[in-house]
C-alpha positions as semicolon CSV with decimal commas, in nm:
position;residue;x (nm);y (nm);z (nm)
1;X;-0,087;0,995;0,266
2;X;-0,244;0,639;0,308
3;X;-0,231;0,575;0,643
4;X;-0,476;0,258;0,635
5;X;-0,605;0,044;0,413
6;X;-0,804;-0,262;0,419
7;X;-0,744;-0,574;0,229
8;X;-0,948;-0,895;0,270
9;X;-0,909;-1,126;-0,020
10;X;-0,758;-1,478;0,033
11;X;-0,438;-1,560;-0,157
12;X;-0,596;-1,831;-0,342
13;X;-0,785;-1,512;-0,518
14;X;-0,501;-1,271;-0,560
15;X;-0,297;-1,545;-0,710
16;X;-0,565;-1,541;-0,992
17;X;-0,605;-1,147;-1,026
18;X;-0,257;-1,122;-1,030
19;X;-0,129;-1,436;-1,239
20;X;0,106;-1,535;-0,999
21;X;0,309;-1,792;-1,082
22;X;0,502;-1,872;-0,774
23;X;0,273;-1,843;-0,519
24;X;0,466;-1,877;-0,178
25;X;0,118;-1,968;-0,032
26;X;0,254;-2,126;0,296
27;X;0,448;-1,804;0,378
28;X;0,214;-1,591;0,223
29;X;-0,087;-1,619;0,460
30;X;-0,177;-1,293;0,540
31;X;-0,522;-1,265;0,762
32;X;-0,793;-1,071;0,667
33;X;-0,782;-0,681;0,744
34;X;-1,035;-0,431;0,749
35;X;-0,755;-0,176;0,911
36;X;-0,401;-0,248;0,825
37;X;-0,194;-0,006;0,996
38;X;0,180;0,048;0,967
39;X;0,389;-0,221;1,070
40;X;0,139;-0,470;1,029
41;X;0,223;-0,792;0,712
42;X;0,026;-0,733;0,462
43;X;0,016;-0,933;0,060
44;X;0,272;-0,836;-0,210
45;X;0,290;-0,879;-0,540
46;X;0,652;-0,884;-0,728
47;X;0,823;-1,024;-0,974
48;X;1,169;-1,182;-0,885
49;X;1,484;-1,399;-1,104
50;X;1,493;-1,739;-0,910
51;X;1,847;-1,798;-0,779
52;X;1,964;-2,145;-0,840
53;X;2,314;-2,359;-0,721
54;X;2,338;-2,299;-1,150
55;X;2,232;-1,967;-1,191
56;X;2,374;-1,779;-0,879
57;X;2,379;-1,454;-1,065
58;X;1,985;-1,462;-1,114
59;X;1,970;-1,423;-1,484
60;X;1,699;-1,513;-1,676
61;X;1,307;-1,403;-1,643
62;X;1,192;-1,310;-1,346
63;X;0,858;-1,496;-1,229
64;X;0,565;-1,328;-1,026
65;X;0,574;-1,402;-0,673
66;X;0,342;-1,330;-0,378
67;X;0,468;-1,240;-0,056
68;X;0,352;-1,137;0,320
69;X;0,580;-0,801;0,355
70;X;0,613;-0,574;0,654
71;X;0,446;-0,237;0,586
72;X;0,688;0,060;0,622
73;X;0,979;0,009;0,453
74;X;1,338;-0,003;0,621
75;X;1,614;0,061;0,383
76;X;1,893;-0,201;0,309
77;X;2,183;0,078;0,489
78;X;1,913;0,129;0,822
79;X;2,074;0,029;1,181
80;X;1,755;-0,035;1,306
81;X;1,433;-0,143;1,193
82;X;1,240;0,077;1,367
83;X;1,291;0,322;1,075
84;X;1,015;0,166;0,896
85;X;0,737;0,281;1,051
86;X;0,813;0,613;0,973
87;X;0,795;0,488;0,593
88;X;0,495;0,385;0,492
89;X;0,439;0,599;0,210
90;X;0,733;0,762;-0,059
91;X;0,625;1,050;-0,240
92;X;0,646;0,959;-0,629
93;X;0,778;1,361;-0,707
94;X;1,095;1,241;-0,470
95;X;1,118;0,873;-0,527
96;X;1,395;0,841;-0,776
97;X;1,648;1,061;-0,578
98;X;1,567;1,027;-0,190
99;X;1,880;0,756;-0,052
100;X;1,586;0,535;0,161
101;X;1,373;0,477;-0,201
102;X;1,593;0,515;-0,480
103;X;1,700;0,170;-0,486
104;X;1,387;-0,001;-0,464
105;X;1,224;0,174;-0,698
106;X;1,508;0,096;-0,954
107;X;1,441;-0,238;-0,894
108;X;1,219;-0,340;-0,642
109;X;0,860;-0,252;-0,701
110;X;0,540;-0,429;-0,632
111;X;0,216;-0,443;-0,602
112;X;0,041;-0,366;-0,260
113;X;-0,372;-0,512;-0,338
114;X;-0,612;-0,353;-0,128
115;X;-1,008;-0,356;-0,095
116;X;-0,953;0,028;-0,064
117;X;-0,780;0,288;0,136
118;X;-0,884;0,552;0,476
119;X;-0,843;0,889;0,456
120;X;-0,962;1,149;0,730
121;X;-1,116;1,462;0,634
122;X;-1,075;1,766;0,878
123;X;-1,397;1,904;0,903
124;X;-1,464;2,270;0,965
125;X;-1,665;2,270;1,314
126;X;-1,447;2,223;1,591
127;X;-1,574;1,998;1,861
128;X;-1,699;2,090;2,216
129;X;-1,328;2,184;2,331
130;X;-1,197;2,334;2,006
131;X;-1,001;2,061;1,891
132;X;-1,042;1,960;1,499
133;X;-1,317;1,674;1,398
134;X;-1,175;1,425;1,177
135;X;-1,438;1,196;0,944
136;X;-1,270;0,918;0,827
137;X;-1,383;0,816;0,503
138;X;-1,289;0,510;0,325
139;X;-1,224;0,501;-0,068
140;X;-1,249;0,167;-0,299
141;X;-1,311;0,105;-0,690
142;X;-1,658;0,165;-0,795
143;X;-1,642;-0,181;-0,875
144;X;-1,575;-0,387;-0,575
145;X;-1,249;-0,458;-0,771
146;X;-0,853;-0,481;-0,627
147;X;-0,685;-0,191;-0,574
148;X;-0,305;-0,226;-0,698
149;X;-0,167;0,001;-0,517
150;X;0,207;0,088;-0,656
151;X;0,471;-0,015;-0,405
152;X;0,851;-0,069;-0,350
153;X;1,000;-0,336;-0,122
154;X;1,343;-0,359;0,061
155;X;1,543;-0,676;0,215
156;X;1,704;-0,569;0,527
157;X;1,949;-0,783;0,736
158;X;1,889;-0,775;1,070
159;X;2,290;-0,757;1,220
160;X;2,247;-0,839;1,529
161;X;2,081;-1,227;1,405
162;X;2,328;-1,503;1,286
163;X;2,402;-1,561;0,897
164;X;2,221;-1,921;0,920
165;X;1,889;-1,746;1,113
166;X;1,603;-1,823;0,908
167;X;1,458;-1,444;1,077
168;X;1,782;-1,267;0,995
169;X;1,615;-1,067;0,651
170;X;1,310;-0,862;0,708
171;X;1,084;-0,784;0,392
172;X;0,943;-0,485;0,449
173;X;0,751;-0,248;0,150
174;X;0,609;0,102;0,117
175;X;0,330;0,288;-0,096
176;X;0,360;0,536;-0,362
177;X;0,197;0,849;-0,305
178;X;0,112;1,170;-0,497
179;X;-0,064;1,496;-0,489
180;X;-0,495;1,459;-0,430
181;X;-0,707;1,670;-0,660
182;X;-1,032;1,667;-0,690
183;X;-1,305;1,535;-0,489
184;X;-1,059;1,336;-0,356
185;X;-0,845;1,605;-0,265
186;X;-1,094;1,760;-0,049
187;X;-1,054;1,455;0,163
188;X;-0,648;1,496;0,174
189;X;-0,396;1,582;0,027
190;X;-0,231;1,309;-0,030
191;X;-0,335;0,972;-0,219
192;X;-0,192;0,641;-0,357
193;X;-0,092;0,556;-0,658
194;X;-0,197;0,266;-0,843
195;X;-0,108;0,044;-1,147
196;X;-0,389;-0,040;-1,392
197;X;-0,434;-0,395;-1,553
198;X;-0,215;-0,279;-1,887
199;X;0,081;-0,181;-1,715
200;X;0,133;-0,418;-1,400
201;X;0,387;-0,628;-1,622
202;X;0,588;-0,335;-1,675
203;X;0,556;-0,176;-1,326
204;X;0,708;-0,526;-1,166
205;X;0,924;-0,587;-1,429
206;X;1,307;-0,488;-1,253
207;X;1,454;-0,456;-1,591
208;X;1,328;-0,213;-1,623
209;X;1,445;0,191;-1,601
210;X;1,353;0,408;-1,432
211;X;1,280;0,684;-1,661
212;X;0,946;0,637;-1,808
213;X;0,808;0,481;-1,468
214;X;0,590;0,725;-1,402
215;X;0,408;0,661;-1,685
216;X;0,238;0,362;-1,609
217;X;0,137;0,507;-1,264
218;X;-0,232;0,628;-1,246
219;X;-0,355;0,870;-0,929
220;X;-0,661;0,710;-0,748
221;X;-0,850;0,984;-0,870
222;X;-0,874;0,881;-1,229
223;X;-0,929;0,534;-1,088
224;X;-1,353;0,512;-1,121
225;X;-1,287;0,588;-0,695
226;X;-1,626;0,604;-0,437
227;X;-1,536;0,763;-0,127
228;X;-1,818;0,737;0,182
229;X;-1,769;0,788;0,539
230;X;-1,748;0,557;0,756
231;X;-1,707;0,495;1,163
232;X;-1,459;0,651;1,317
233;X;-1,425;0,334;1,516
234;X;-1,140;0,278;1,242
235;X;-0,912;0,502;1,419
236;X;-0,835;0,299;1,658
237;X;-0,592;-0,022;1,562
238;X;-0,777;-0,264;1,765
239;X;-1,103;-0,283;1,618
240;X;-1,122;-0,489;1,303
241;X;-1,365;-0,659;1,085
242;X;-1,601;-0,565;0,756
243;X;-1,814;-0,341;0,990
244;X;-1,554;-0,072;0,942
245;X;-1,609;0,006;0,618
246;X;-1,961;0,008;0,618
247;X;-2,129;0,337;0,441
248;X;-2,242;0,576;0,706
249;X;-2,550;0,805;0,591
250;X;-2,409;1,195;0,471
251;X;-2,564;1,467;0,716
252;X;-2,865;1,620;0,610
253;X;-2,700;1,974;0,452
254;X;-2,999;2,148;0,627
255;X;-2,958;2,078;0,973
256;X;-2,621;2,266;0,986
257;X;-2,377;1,999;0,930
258;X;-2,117;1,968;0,687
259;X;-2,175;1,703;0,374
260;X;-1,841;1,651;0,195
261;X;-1,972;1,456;-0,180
């Protein structure tokens, strides 16, 4: 799964990656993160029809937005929010037919951008009381580039606000996950999917159906990935800031411990 992630680009700069058009920047200000975690807003990229007191219907093109969403998606039916963070991640094999994604990935997909992603490996010696040692390793494009992660998004009403509460809709999204291979999938099992340059006007489009989707989907491990350990001060929500994802140096294979790449 993708658990964490870190994202640290300004919106100024994925307006330009992403050839946004309708930027939202006031209400798109999301903070620097070097450890999202679920629940927490993070940047969105989708494309949307404007709705106009002439065009209430929303036909016509849509136009590429950016957005601050909520991460872990809550479903349009859910009676509480709460049911989001249990939903940070929908499993692509499952997508299409499970009730909580199927909508949103008919027509709601976006584009999660990310510096990279976190992902703990369970290593084999146990620690001083038997319990499993997890590594956490963090895993970005060779290239310093954005990771587009693929992602849906959901508008939920909250029922208990008023219909003229400027709060009363919650936009909340999720990530797209499938099976790890690999060296990647020595790490987990699990790992995001993302959308390359070619297809991220298709991916956002929400004309478009459903069945050839998966096509333009690419697993990270066919992205040009690096995956390095890293502090395992990252496990804990609190602690923030580029020092996270600093490389730490593999174990020396002879003194006994475990080296992973």
């Amino acid at each position: 799964m993708c658990g964490r992630y870190a994202s640290s680009r300004s919106p100024e700069d994925l307006v330009e990656e992403f050839e946004v058009l309708d930027p939202r920047l006031e209400s798109a200000v999301v903070p620097p993160s070097w450890n999202i975690a679920p629940t927490d807003p993070v940047h969105a990229i989708m494309e949307r029809t404007p709705r106009t007191d002439d065009d209430p219907d929303r036909e016509g093109d849509p136009v590429r937005q950016l957005r601050a969403l909520r991460w872990g998606l809550v479903p349009s039916w859910a009676k509480d929010e709460k049911i989001g963070s249990r939903m940070i991640n929908a499993r692509v094999e499952t997508v299409a037919e499970k009730p909580a994604f199927r909508k949103a990935f008919a027509s709601r997909r976006c584009i999660l951008p990310a510096d990279g992603y976190y992902e703990w490996y369970v290593l084999d010696q146990p620690d001083a009381k038997g319990k499993p040692q997890k590594q956490p390793f963090f895993i970005h494009p060779d290239d310093s580039g954005v990771l587009a992660m693929a992602g849906l998004y959901e508008i939920w009403r909250d029922p208990s606000k008023p219909e003229d509460a400027e709060d009363r809709f919650r936009w909340t999204c999720t990530v797209l996950t499938t099976e790890a291979t690999d060296e990647l999938g020595r790490i987990h099992d699990r790992m995001p999917l993302l959308v390359d340059r070619a297809s991220r006007a298709e991916w956002l489009d929400p004309r478009r159906t459903v069945a050839d989707l998966s096509s333009l989907l690419t697993p990270a491990q066919q992205a040009g990935l690096t995956a390095y350990p890293v502090s395992a001060a990252v496990g804990n929500v609190r602690n923030n800031g580029p020092e996270l994802v600093a490389p730490l140096a593999l174990a020396d294979p002879d003194d006994g411990q475990e080296t992973l790449l």
